[in-house]
N, C-alpha and C positions, 0 to 999 in steps of 0.2 A: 696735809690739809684735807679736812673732810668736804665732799663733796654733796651738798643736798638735792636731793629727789623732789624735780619741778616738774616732772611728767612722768608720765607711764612707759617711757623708751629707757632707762633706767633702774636695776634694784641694788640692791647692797647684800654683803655676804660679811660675817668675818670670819677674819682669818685662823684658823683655829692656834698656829703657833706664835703668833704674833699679839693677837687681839688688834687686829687692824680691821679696817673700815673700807673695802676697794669698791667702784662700782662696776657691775657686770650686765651684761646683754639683757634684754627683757626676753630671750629663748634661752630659759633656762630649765634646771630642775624647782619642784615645786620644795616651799620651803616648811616645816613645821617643827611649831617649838614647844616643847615637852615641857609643862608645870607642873613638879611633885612636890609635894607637902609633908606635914607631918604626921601622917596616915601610917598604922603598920601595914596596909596594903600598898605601901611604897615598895614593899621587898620586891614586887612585881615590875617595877621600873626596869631590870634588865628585860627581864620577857618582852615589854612592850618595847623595847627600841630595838632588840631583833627583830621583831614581826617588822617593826617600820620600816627596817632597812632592809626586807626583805623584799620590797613593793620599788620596783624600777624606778628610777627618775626623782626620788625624795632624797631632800638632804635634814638632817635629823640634828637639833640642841636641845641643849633639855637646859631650863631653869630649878633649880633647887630653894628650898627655905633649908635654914639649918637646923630643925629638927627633922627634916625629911631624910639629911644624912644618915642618923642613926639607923637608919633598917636599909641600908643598900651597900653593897661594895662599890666603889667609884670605877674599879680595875676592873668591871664584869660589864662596863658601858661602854661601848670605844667611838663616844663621839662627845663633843666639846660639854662639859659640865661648871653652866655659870654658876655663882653666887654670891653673898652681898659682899665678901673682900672685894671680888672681880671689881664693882661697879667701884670702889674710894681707889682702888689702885691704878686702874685706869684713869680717871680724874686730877688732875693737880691743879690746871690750872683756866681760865674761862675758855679758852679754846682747846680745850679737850674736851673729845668724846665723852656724851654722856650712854653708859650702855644702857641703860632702861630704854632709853631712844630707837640706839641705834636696833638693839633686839626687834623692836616693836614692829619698825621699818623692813627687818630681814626677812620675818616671818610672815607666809601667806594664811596659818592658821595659827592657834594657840590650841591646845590640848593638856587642860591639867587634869592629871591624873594622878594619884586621889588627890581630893579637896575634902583637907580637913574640914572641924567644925570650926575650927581657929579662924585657916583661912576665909571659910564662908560668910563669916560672920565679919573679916576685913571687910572684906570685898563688896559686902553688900552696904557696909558702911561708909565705904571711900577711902577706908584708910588706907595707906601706904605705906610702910615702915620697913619694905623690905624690896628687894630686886623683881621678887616676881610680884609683889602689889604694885611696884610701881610700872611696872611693861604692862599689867593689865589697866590698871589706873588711867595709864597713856594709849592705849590700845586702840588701834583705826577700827570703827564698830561696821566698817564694809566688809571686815574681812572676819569670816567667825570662828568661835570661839566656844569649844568644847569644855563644860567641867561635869568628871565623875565623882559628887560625894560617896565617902567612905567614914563610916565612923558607926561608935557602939549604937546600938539599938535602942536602948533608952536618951543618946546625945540625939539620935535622929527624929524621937520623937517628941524631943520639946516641942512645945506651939513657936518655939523663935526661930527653930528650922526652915519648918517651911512658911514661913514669913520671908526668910533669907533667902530660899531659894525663890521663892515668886518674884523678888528685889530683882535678882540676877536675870531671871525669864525676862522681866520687864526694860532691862538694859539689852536687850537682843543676842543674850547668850544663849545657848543651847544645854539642858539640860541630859546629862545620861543617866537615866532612874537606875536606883540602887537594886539587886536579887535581894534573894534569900538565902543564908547558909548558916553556917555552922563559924562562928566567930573565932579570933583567937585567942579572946579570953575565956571560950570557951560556951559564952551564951547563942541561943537561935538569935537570928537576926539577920539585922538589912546590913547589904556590903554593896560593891559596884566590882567584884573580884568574880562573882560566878558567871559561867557562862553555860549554855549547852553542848558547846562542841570546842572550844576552847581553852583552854588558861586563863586568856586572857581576856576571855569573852566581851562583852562590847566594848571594851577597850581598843580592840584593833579597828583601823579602819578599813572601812569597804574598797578592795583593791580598782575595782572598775570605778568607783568613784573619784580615787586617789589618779587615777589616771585622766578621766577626764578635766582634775584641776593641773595635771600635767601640761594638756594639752592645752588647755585655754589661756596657761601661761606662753607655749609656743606659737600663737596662734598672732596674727597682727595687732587683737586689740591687746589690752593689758586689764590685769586684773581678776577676780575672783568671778567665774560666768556659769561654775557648774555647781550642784547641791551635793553638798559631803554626806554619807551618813554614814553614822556608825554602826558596826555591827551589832545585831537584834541577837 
């Protein structure tokens, strides 16, 4: 029987081998759920979930779309990889979990990284057609929400771009503006893959940050109390 979240002494986890649904203490670790797309700057999905596991106290999902598959090894992740089979398999019957939900619930932040033009252009429309549109779809707007577009240079520069991205600014997500590099179809152009000092460059998050939403998760009240930021 799934148990719903009526207060803040309360979170939910799942269980990676099961896909179950338990409730856990409100001192816990802080929770963050990974959205990647269909970006070829997905190949960087392992790097960033090392770095993330590399930061005490975080526990690490990553939501996938299925063209995001194509540019990653699944065996290079070693942490739970949902997708839209996960959510019909899990379901049969009205009192089954639904995972778009339960995800939405588990997670203290959402982080997708890249954001296609595809997805962008969902998302800012409403649409939902898949696992990770519909956790953001469903998405508690207290709790935030990172996305790094990624895409060609001339996708980035339609005028419907940043129409879509101001959509998303205006739903209280968080934008991480795209660099400049060298593409891999080979043109100059805007990515969200370069950084100064990193691989991963503002992709990873700020460690002192990530800890203070550690802490405010251990702390008596509940809830989201510190400001995340990404790295510059």
């Amino acid at each position: 029987m799934i148990r719903v979240e009526k207060d803040c002494s309360l979170g939910l986890i799942m269980d990676p081998a099961a896909s179950q649904i338990h409730p856990v203490a409100s001192k816990r670790n802080a929770h963050i759920l990974v959205g990647v797309t269909g970006s070829v700057a997905a190949l960087k999905l392992p790097l960033l979930v090392a770095e993330l596991l590399k930061i005490p106290g975080l526990e690490v999902q990553v939501v996938t779309t299925e063209n995001a598959k194509h540019f990653y090894n699944p065996e290079e992740i070693p942490v739970r990889i949902y997708s839209d089979s996960d959510e019909w398999q899990m379901w049969k019957k009205r009192t089954d979990p639904v995972l778009h939900i339960d995800l939405r619930r588990w997670a203290d932040l959402l982080l997708v990284a890249p954001l296609d033009a595809n997805t962008l252009a969902k998302i800012a429309n409403g649409i939902c057609d898949n696992l990770l549109t519909c956790v953001i779809r469903a998405w508690d707007l207290s709790k935030p929400l990172f996305f790094c577009p990624a895409m060609n240079t001339f996708m980035w520069e339609h005028p419907i771009t940043a129409r879509q991205v101001e959509q998303l600014k205006e739903f209280g997500y968080i934008e991480v503006p795209c660099t400049v590099k060298k593409l891999v179809c080979g043109d100059e152009g805007v990515t969200s893959l370069q950084g100064p000092m990193h691989p991963l460059g503002r992709w990873q998050l700020c460690k002192k940050e990530l800890q203070s939403l550690n802490s405010s998760l251990k702390s008596e009240t509940c809830g989201y109390t510190g400001h995340l930021l990404l790295y510059r």
